[in-house]
C-alpha angles and dihedrals in degrees: 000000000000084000095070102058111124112213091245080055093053090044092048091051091041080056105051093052092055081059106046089039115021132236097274095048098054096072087055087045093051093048085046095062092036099063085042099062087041098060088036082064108051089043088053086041092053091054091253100290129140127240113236109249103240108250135246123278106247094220099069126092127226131278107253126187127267115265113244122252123254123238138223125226108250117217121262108275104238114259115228112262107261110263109270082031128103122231118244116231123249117262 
């Protein structure tokens, strides 16, 4: 299929991607699929089977969660004064 592709057909699809993607996206795409097709070979090489992940050390404890931080008590933010009433200064 890939055969019959005339050079102002190639041009025309080239085209045609600059616009759906723009220019500064294609070399991503293409890397993308690079890397892709990489990793789809050596699957397919290996037979399709899966490497083992490597297990755990045993001596190692268990991730725990970060303790919360405690927290201060803010001042009381200052009420407005009631309307007819003066406001005190700050100290």
């Amino acid at each position: 299929m890939l055969q019959n592709l005339r050079p102002m057909e190639i041009v025309l699809i080239v085209g045609i991607l600059v616009l759906l993607f723009g220019a500064k996206k294609l070399p991503q795409l293409a890397k993308s699929v690079g890397e892709s097709l990489k990793i789809l070979k050596t699957e397919v090489g290996d037979g399709g089977r899966a490497t083992p992940a490597p297990a755990a050390p045993a001596d190692t404890a268990p991730a725990t969660a970060p303790a919360a931080p405690a927290t201060a008590s803010a001042p009381a933010p200052e009420q407005p004064a009631a309307p007819g009433q003066a406001a005190s200064p700050a100290a």
